[in-house]
N, C-alpha and C positions, 0 to 999 in steps of 0.2 A: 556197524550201522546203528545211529542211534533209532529208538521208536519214537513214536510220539508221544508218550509218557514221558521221556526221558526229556525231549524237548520242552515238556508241559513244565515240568520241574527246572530245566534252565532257566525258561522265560518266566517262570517267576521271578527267578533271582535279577533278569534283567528288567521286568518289570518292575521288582520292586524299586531299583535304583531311579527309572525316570520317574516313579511313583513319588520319591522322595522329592526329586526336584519337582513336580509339579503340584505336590501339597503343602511346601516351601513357599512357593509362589500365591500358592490362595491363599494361605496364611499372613503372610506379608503385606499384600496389598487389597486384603479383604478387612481382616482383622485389628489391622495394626494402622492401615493407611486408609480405610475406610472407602472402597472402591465397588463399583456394584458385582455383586459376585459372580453372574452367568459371564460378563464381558472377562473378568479374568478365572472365572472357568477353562474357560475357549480360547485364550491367550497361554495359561500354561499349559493346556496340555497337548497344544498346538507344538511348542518350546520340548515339553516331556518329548513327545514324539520325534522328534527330531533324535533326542538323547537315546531313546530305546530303538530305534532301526539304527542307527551307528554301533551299540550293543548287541542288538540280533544279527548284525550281517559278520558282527565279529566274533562271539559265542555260542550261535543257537543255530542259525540257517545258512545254507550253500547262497552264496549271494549272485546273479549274473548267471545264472543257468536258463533258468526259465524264460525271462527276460533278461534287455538287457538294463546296463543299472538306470539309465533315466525310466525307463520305464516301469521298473522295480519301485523303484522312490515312487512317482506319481500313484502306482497302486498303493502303495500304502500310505498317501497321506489319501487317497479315495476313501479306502477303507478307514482309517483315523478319521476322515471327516463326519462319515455314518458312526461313527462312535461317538463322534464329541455329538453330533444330533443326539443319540442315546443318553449319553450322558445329561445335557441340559436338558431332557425332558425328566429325568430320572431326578436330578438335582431340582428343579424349580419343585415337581411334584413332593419331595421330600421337605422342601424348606417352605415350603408360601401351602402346602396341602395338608401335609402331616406335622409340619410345626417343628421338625426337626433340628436342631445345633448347624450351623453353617459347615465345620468338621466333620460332624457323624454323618451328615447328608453327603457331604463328597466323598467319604471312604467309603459308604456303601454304593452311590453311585460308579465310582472308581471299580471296585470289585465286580458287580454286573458286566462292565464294559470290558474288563479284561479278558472276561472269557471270549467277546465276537471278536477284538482284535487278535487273539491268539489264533483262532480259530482261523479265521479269514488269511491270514500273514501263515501259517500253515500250512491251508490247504489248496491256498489260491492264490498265492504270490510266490511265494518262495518254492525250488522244485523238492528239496527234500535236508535231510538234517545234514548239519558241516561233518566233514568227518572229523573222527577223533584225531 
């Protein structure tokens, strides 16, 4: 049975992957293609999300216990959606308040929010860890 330490350290590794595809994505069409940055904020990590519960339900959590899976998804983009709100408050506050790098502000922002998506996909969506 894993704990949830254990689980805390899978979903990093799975986190960090959607993490990749969605700092990929601001990079690209913030930086590079000059796009406003909250609109693909919320666009990649909308995309990200999709990548990390296809990764969580296949590495980290028992998927279909608790619920069933439409309704597994729907909590987690609920809960993904109160994150991206977290997020875009945490991102404009960092870049238009503290003056932040468009970068530095979404990887701190990012890291905040991981911990309520963890948390929440944890304790209240998912019924418990996959087994080994």
């Amino acid at each position: 049975m894993k704990t949830d330490i254990y689980r805390l350290v899978q979903y990093v590794f799975v986190g960090g992957a959607a993490a990749v595809v969605d700092l990929g994505i601001f990079a690209v069409f913030t930086l590079w293609l000059g796009y406003n940055y909250l609109l693909i904020a919320g666009a990649g990590f909308m995309i990200a999300t999709t990548v990390n519960y296809w990764l969580c339900v296949r590495f980290v959590f028992r998927s279909g216990v608790r619920f069933n899976r439409q309704a597994e998804i729907t909590g987690v983009f609920l809960v993904s959606g109160m994150g991206l709100i977290l997020l875009e408050i945490i991102l404009y506050s960092l870049v238009e308040g503290a003056g932040l790098p468009l970068l530095a502000a979404k990887l701190v922002a990012m890291g905040l929010v991981f911990f309520w998506n963890f948390s929440a996909r944890n304790f209240f969506i998912f019924a418990g860890p996959k087994s080994v």
